[in-house]
C-alpha positions in Angstrom: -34.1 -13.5 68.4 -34.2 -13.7 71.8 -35.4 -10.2 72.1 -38.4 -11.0 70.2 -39.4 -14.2 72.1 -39.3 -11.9 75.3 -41.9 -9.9 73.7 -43.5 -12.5 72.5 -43.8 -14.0 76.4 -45.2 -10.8 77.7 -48.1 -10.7 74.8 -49.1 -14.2 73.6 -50.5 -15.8 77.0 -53.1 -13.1 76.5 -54.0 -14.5 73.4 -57.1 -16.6 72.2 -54.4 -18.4 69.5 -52.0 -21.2 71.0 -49.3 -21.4 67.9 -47.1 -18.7 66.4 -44.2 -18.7 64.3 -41.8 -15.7 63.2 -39.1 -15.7 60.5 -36.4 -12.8 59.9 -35.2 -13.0 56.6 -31.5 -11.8 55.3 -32.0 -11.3 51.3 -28.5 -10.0 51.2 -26.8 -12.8 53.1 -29.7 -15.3 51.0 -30.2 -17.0 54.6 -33.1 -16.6 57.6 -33.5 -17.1 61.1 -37.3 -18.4 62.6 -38.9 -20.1 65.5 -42.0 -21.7 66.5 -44.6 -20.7 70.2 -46.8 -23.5 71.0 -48.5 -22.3 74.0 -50.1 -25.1 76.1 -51.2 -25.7 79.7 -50.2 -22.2 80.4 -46.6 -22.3 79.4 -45.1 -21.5 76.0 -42.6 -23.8 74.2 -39.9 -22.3 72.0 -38.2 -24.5 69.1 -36.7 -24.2 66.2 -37.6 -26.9 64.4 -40.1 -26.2 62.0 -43.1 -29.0 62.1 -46.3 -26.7 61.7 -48.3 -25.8 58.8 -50.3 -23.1 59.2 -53.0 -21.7 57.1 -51.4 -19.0 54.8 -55.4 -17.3 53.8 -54.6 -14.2 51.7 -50.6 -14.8 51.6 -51.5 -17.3 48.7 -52.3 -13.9 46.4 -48.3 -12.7 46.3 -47.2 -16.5 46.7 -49.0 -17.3 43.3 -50.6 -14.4 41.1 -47.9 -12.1 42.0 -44.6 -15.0 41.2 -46.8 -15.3 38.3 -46.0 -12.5 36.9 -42.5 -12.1 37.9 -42.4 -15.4 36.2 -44.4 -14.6 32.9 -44.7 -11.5 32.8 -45.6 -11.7 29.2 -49.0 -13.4 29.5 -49.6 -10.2 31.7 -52.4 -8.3 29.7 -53.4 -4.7 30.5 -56.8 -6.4 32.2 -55.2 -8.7 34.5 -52.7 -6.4 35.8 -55.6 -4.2 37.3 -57.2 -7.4 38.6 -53.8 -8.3 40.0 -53.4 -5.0 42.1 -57.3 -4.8 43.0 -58.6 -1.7 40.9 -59.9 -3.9 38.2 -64.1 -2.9 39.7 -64.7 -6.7 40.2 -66.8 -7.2 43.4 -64.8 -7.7 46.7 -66.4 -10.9 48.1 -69.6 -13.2 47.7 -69.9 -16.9 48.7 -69.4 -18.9 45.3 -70.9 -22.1 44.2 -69.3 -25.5 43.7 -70.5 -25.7 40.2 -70.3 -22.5 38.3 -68.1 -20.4 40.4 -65.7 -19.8 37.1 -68.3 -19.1 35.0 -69.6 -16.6 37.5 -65.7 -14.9 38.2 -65.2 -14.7 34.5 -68.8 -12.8 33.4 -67.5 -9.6 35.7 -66.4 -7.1 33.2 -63.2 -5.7 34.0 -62.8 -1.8 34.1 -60.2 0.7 35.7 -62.0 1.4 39.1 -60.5 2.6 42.4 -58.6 0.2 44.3 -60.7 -2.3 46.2 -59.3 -5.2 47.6 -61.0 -8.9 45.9 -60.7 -12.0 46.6 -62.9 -12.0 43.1 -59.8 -10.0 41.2 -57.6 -12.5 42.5 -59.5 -15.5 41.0 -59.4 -13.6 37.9 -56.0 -13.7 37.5 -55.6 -17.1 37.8 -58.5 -18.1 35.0 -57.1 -15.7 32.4 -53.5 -17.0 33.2 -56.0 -20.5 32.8 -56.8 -19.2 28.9 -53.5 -18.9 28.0 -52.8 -22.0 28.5 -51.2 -21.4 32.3 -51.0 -24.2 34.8 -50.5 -21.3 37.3 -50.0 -24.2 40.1 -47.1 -25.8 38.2 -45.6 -22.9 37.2 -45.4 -21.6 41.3 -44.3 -25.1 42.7 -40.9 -25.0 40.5 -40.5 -22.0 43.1 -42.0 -22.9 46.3 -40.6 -24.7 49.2 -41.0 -28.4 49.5 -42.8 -27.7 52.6 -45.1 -24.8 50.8 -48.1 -26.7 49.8 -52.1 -26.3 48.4 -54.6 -28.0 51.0 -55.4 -30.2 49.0 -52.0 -31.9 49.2 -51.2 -31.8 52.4 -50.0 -34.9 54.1 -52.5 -36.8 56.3 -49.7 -36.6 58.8 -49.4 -33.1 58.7 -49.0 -31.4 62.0 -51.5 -28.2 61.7 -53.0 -26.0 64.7 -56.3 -25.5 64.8 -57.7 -22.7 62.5 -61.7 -22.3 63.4 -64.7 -25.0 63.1 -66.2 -27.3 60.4 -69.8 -28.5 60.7 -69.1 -27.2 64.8 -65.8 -29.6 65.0 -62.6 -28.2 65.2 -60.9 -27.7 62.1 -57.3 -29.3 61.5 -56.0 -29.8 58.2 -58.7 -27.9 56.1 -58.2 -24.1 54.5 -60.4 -21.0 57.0 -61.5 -19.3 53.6 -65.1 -20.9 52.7 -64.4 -20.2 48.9 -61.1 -22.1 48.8 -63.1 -25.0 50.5 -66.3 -25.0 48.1 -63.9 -24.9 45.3 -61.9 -27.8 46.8 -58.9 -27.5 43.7 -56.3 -25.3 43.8 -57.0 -21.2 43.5 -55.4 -18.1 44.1 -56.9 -16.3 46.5 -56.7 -18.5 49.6 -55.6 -22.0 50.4 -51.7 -22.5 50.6 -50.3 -24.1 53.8 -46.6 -23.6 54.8 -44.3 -24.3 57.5 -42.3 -20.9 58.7 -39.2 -22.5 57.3 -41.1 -23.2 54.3 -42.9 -19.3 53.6 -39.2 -18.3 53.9 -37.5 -20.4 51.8 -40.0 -20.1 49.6 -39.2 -16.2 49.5 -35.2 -16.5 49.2 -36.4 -18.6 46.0 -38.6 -16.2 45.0 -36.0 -13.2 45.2 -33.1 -15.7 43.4 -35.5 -16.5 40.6 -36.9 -13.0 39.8 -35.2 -10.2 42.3 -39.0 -9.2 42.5 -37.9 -6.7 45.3 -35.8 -4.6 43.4 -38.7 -4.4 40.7 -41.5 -3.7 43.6 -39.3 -0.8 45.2 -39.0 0.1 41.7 -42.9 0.7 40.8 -43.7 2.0 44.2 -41.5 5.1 43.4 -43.7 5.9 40.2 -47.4 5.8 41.4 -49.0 6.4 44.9 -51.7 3.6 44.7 -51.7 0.6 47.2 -50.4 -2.4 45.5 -47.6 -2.7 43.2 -48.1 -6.4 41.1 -50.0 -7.6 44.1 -47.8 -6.7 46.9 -49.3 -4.4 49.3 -47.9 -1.3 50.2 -47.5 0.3 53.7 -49.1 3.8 54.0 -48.5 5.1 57.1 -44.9 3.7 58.8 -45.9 5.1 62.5 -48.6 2.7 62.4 -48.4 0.2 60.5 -49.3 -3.4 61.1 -45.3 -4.1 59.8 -43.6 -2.6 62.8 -42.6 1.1 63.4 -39.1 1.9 61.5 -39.5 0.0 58.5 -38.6 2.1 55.3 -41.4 4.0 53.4 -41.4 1.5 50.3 -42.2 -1.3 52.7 -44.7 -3.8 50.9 -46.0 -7.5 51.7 -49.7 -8.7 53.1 -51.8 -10.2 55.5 -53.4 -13.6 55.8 -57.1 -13.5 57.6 -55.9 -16.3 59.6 -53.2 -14.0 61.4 -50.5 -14.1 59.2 -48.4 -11.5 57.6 -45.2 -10.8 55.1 -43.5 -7.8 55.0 -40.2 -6.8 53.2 -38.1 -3.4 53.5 -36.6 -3.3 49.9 -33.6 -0.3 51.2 -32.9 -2.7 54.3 -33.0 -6.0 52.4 -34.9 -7.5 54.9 -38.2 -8.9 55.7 -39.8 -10.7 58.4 -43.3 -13.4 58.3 -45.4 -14.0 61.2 -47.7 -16.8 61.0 -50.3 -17.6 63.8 -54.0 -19.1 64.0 -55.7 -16.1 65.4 -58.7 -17.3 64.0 -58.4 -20.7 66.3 -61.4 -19.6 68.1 -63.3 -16.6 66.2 -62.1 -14.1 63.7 -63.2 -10.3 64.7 -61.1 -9.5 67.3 -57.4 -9.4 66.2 -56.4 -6.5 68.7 -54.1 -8.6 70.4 -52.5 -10.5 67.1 -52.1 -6.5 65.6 -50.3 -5.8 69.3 -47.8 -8.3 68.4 -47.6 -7.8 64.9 -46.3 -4.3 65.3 -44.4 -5.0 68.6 -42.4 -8.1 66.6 -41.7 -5.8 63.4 -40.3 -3.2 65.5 -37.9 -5.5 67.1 -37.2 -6.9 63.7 -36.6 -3.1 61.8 -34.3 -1.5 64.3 -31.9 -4.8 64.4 
């Protein structure tokens, strides 16, 4: 650990984010070691205490369709498996309305197509999960962390760095993604907030409930697409935003807001990074992707 928080001295002052946090998970041992970076007044603060919750963005897809499934895998049609690993030819994006947005998710008709990566398909998972009768929110909370948590529910005493602006005011407390906000009730694509004790916790549970990992490293080894129920796959290990020397059946994802999961099934370890990269403005994550791949590497060869 200390290795990584000398790396993490040399390349977050640089940064346009002032809050980072970084888990190393054991799945063998069932334990994890993490660590929160407040950077303020020009100095960075190191603790281990875990009081932040950050804005998780797109880790809410393996955090609640993917469980789903490794939960129920039953209620898993043909349909809503391609939707779940983004080749289901449902539109990538488009702002939705308050009213409606359901209607409009649910009128796409859903066709093998090449992979493309939608927030759309991800909604549609959770409303056909809806029609069978699926409180897909209840049925992930009997899994999550205490201190894993939908927006919405957030404590008014929460502790949360700032992620962006809202009507040109800084935003504390409220999810990046403007669908999850317009929608303003829990969904799948975007809107969990966790702690970094509380993404890994949340994964040990995961792993004790369903050993998804061994059944992930499974499926990668019988197909070459990207995602395997959800989890995305890394493609090139030289350069990939998980670190050089992670194994080739590495999988996990990334979060828009500048965070990140990623598991090496042979190694039995995986390591999140959570950040608010997106504190300031959103299309320049050179710096975050620096670290990213610096703090993996550490991670892989330990």
């Amino acid at each position: 650990m200390e290795e990584l928080k000398k790396v993490i001295r040399g390349l977050m002052p640089q940064e346009n984010f002032d809050a980072l946090a970084v888990g190393v998970i054991d799945f063998k041992q069932g334990k994890f070691e993490a660590f929160e970076v407040d950077h303020f007044q020009n100095e960075l603060f190191f603790q281990n205490q875990s009081h932040l919750f950050f804005d998780l963005a797109s880790l809410t897809k393996p955090l609640t369709n993917s469980l789903s499934y490794f939960l129920e895998p039953q209620k898993f049609d043909e349909n809503m498996l391609l939707c779940l690993n983004h080749c289901g030819g449902l539109p990538a994006w488009g702002l939705l309305p308050a009213q409606g947005w359901k209607e409009q998710i649910l009128s796409y008709p859903i066709h093998t197509s090449e992979t493309l990566y939608s927030d759309f398909s991800a909604l549609r998972v959770m409303l056909e999960l809806e029609k069978k009768g699926i409180n897909q929110k209840k049925l992930c909370q009997s899994v999550w962390d205490k201190d894993t948590l939908f927006w919405t529910d957030l404590p008014l005493s929460s502790a949360t760095p700032q992620c962006g602006f809202k009507n040109g005011l800084p935003n504390f407390g409220e999810v990046h993604d403007p669908n999850a906000w317009v929608i303003g009730d829990f969904c799948s694509h975007a809107g969990l907030f966790s702690t970094i004790h509380g993404v890994c916790q949340t994964l040990l549970n995961y792993q004790n409930k369903t050993d998804f990992i061994k059944k992930v490293h499974h499926d990668l080894g019988l197909h070459s697409r990207r995602f395997s129920y959800g989890w995305d796959r890394v493609e090139n290990p030289e350069s990939t935003l998980a670190g050089k020397g992670c194994g080739p059946k590495t999988f996990g994802h990334l979060g828009f807001t500048g965070t990140s999961i990623w598991i090496d099934p042979d190694k039995l370890k995986g390591h999140v990074i959570l950040s608010n990269a997106t504190k300031l403005y959103w299309y320049d994550k050179q710096g975050l992707n620096d670290l990213r791949r610096a703090i993996g590497e550490i991670i892989w060869r330990t």
